[in-house]
Biopython code that builds the backbone (N, CA, C, O; Angstrom):
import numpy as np
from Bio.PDB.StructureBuilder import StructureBuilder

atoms = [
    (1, "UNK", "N", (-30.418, -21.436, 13.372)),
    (1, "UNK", "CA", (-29.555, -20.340, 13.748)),
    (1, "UNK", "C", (-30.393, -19.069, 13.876)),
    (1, "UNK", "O", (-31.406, -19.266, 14.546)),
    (2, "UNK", "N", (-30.276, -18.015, 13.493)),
    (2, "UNK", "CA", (-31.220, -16.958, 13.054)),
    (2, "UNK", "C", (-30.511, -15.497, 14.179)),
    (2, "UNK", "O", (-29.755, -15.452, 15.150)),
    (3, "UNK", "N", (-31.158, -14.636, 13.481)),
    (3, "UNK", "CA", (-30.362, -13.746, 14.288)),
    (3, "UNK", "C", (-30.327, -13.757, 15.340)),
    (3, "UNK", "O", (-31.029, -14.589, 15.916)),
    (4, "UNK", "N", (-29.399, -12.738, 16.212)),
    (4, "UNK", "CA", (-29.452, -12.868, 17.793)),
    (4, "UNK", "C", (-30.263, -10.867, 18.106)),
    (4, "UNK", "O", (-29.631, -9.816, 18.215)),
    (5, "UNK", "N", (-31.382, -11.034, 18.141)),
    (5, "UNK", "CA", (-31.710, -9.565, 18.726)),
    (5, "UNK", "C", (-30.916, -9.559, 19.846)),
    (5, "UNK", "O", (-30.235, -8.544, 19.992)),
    (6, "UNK", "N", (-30.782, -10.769, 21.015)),
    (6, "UNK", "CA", (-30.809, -9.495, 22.260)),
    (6, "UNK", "C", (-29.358, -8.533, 22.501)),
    (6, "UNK", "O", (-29.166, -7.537, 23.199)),
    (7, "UNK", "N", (-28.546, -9.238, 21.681)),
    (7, "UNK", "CA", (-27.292, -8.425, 21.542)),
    (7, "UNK", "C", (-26.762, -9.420, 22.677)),
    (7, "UNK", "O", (-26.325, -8.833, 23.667)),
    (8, "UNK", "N", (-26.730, -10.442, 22.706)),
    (8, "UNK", "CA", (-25.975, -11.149, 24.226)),
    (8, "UNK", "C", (-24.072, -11.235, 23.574)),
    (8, "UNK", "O", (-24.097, -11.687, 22.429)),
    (9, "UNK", "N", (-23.411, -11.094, 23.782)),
    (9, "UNK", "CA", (-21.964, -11.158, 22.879)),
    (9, "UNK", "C", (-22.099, -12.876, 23.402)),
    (9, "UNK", "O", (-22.101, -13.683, 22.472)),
    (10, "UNK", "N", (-22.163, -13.208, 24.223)),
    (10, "UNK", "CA", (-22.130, -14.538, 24.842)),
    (10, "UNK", "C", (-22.557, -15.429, 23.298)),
    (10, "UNK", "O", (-21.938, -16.404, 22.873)),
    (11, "UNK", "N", (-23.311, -15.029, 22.890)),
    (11, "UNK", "CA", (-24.278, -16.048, 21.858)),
    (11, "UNK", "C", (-23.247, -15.673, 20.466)),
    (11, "UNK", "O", (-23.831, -16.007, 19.436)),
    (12, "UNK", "N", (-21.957, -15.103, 20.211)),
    (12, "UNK", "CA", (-21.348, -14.717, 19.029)),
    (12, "UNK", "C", (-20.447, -16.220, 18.879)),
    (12, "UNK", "O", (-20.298, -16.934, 19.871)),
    (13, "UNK", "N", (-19.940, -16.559, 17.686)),
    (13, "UNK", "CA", (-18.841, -17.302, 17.637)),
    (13, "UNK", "C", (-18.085, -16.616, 16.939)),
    (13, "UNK", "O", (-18.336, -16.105, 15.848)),
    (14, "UNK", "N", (-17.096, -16.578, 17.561)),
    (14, "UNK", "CA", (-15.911, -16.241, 16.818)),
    (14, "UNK", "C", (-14.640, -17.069, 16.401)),
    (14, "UNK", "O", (-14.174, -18.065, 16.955)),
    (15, "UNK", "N", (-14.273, -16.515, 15.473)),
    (15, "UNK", "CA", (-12.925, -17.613, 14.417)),
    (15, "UNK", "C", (-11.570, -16.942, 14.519)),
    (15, "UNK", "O", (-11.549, -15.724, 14.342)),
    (16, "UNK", "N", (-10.518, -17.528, 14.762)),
    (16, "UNK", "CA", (-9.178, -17.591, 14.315)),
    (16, "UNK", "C", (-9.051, -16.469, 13.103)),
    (16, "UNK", "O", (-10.076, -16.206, 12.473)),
    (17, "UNK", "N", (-8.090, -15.953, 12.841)),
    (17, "UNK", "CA", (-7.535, -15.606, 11.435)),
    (17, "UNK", "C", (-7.721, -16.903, 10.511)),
    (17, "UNK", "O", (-8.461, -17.059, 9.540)),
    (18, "UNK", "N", (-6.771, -17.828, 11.146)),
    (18, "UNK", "CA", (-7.080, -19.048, 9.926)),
    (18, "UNK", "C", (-8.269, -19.857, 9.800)),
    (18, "UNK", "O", (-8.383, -20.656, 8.870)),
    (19, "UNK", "N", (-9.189, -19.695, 10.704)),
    (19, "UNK", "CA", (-10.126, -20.159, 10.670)),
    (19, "UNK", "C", (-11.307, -19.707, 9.365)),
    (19, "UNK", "O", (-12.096, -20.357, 8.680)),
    (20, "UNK", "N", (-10.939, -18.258, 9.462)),
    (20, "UNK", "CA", (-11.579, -17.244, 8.493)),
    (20, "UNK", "C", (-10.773, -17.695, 7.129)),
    (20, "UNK", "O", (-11.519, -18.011, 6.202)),
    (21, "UNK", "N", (-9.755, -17.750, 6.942)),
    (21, "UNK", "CA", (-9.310, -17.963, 6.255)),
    (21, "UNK", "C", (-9.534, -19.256, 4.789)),
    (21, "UNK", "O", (-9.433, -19.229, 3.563)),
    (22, "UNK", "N", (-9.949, -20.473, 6.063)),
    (22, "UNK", "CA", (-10.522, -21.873, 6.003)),
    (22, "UNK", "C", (-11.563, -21.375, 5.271)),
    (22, "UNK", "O", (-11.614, -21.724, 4.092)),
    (23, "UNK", "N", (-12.502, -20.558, 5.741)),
    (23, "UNK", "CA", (-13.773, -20.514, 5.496)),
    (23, "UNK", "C", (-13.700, -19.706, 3.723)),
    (23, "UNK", "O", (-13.922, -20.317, 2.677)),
    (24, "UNK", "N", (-13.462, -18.758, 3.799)),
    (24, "UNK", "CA", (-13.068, -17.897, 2.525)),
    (24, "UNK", "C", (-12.256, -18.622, 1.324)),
    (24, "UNK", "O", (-12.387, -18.320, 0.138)),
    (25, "UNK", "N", (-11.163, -19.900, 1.961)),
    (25, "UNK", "CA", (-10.651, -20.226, 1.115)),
    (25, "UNK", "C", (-9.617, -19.669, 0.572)),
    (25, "UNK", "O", (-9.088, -20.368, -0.292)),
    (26, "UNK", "N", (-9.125, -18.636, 0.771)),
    (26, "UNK", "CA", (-8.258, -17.236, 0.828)),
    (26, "UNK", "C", (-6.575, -17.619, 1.739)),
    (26, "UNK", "O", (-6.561, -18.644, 2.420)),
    (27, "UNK", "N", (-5.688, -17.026, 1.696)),
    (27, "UNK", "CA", (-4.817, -16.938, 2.578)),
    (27, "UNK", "C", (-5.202, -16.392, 3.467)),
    (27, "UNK", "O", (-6.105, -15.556, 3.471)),
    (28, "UNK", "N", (-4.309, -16.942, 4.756)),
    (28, "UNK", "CA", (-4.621, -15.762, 6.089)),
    (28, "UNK", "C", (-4.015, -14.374, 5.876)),
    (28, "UNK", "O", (-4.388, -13.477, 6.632)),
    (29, "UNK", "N", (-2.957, -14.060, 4.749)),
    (29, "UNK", "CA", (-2.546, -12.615, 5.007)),
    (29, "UNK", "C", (-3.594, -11.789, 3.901)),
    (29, "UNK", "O", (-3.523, -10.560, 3.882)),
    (30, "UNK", "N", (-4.261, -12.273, 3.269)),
    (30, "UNK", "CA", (-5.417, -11.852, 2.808)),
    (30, "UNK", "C", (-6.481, -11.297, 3.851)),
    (30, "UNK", "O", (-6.798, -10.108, 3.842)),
    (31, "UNK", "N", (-6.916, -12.035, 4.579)),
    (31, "UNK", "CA", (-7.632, -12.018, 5.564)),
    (31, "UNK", "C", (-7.319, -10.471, 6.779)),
    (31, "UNK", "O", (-8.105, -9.581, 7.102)),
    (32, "UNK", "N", (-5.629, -10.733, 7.250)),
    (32, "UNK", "CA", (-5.106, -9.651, 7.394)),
    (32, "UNK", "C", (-5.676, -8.457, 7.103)),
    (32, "UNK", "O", (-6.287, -7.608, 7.752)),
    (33, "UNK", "N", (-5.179, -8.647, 5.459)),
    (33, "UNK", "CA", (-5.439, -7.046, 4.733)),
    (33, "UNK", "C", (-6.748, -6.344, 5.091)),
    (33, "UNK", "O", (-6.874, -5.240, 5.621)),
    (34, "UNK", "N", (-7.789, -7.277, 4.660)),
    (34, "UNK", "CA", (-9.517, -7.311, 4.913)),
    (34, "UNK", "C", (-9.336, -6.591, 6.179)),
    (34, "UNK", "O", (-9.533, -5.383, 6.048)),
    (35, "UNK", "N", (-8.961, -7.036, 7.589)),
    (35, "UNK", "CA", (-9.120, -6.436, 8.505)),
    (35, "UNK", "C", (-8.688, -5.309, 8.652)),
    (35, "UNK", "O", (-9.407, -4.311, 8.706)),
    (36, "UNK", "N", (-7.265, -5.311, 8.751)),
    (36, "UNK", "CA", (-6.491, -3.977, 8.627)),
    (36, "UNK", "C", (-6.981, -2.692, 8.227)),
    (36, "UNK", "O", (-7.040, -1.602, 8.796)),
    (37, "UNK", "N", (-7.450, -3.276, 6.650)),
    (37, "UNK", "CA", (-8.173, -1.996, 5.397)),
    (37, "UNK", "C", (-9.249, -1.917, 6.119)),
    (37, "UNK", "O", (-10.002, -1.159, 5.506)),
    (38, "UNK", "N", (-10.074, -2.503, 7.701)),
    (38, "UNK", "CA", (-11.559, -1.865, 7.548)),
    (38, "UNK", "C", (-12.497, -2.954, 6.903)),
    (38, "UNK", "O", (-13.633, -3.117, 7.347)),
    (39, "UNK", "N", (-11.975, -3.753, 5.772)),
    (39, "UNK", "CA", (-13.139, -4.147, 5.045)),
    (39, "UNK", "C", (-13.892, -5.673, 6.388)),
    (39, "UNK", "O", (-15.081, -5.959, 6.253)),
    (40, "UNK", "N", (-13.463, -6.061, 6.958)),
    (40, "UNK", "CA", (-13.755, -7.407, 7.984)),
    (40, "UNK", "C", (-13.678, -6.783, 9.055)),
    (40, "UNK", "O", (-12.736, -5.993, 9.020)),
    (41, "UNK", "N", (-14.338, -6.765, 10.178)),
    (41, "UNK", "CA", (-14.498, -6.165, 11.390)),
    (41, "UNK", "C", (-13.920, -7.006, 12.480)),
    (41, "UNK", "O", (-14.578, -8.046, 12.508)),
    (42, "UNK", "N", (-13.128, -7.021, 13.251)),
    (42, "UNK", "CA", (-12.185, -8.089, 14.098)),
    (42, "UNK", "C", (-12.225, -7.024, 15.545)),
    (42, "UNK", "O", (-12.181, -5.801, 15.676)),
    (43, "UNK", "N", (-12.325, -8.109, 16.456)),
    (43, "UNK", "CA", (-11.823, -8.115, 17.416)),
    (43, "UNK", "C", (-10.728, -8.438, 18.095)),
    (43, "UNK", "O", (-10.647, -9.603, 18.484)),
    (44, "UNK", "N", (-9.537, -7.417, 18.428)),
    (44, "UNK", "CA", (-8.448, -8.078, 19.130)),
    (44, "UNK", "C", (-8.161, -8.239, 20.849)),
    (44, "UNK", "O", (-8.313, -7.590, 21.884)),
    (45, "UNK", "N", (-7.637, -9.578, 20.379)),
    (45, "UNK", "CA", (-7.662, -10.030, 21.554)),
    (45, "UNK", "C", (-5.898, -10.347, 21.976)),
    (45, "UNK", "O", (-5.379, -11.332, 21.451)),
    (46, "UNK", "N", (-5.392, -9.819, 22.547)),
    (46, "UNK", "CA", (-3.588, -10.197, 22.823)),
    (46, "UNK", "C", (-3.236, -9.559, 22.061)),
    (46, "UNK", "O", (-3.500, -8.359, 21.981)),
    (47, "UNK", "N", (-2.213, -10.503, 20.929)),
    (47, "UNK", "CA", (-1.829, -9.696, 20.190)),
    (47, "UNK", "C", (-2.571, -10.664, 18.738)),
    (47, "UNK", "O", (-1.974, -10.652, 17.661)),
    (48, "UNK", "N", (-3.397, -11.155, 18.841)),
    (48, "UNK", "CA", (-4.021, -12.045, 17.992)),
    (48, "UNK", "C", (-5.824, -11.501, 17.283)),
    (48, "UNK", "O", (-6.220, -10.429, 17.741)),
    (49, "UNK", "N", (-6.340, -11.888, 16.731)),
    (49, "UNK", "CA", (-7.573, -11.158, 16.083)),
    (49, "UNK", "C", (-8.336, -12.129, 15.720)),
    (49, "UNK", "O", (-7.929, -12.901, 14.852)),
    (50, "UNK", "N", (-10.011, -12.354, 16.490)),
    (50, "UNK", "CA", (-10.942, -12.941, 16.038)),
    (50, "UNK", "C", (-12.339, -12.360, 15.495)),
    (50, "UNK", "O", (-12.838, -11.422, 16.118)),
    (51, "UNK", "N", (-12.867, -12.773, 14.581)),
    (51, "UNK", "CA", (-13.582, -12.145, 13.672)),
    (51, "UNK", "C", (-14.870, -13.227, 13.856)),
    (51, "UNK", "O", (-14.802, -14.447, 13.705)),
    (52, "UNK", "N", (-16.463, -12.167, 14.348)),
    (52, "UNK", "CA", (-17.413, -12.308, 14.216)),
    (52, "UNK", "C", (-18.095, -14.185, 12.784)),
    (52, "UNK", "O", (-18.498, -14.240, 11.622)),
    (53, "UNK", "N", (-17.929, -14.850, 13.472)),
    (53, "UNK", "CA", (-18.908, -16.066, 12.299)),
    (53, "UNK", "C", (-19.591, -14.957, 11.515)),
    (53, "UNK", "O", (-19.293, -14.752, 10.338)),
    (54, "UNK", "N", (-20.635, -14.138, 12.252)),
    (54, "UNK", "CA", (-21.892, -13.137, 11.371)),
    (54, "UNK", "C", (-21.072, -12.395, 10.750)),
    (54, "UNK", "O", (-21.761, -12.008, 9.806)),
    (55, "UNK", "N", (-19.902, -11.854, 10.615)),
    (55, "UNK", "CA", (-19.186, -10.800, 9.850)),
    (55, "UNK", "C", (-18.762, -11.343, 8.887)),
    (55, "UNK", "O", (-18.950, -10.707, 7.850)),
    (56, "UNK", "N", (-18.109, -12.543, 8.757)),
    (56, "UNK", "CA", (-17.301, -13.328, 7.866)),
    (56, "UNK", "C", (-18.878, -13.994, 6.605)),
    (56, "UNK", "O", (-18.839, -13.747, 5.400)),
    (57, "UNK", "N", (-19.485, -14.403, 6.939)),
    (57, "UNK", "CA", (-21.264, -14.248, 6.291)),
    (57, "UNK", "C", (-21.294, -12.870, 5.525)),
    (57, "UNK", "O", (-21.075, -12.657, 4.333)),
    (58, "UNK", "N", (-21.628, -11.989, 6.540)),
    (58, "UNK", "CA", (-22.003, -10.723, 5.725)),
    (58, "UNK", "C", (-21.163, -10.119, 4.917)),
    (58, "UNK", "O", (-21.516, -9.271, 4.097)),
    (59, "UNK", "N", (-20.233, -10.427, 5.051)),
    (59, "UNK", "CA", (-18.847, -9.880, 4.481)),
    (59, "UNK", "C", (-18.659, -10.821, 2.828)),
    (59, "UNK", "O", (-18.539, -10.271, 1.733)),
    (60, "UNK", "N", (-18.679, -12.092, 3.039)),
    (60, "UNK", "CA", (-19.068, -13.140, 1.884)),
    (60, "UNK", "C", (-20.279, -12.682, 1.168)),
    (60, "UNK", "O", (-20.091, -12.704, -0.049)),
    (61, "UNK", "N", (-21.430, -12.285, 1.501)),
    (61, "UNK", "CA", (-22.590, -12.121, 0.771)),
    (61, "UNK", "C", (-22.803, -11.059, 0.218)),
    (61, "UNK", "O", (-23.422, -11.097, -0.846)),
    (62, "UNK", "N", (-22.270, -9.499, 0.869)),
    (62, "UNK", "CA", (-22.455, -8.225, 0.434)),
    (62, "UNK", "C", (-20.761, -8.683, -1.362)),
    (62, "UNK", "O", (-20.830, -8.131, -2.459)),
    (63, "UNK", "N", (-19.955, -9.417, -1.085)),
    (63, "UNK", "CA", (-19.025, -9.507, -1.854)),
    (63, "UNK", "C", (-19.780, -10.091, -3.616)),
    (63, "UNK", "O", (-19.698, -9.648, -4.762)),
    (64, "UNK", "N", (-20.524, -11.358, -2.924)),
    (64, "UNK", "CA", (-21.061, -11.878, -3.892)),
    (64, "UNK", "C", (-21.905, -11.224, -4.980)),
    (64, "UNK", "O", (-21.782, -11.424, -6.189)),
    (65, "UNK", "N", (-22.968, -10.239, -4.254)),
    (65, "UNK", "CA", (-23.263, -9.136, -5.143)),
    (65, "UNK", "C", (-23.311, -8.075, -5.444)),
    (65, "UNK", "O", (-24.214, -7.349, -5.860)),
    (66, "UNK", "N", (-21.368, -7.833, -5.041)),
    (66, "UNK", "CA", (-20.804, -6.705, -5.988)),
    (66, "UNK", "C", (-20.048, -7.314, -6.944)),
    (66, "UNK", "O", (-19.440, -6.504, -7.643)),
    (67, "UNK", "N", (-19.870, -8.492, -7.227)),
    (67, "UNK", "CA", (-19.557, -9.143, -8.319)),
    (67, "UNK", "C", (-20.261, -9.198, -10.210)),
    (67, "UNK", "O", (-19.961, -9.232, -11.403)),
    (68, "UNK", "N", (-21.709, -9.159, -8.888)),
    (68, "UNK", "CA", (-22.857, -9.551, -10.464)),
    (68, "UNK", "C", (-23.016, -8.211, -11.164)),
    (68, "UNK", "O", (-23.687, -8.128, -12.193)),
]
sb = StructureBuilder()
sb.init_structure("model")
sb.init_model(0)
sb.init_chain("A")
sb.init_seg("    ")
for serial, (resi, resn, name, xyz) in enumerate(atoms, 1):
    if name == "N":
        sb.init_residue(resn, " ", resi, " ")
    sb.init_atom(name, np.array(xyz, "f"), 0.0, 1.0, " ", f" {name:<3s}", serial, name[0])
structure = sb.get_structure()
């Protein structure tokens, strides 16, 4: 995998609400909130919202160590 310098959006995957959800383990209206509040960065699309694979990562890891 590894980062993407050239900035291509083409090369992003993006997830479902519940997909994120899947991943976190979390409810989707959890997930919601995250976005809503700012804290998860989403893209909307319709009237529906998909969220960066790399955000849902960084978002998991910056969490993990504000825990410790």
């Amino acid at each position: 995998m590894g980062s993407n310098l050239s900035g291509d959006i083409s090369e992003v995957k993006f997830l479902t609400i519940a997909e994120v959800a899947s991943v976190m383990r979390v409810s989707k209206m959890t997930v919601y909130r995250l976005v809503h509040g700012g804290e998860l960065p989403a893209v909307r699309v319709g009237r529906s919202f998909r969220v960066s694979e790399n955000d849902v990562n960084e978002y998991l890891r910056n969490s993990f160590f504000q825990t410790g």
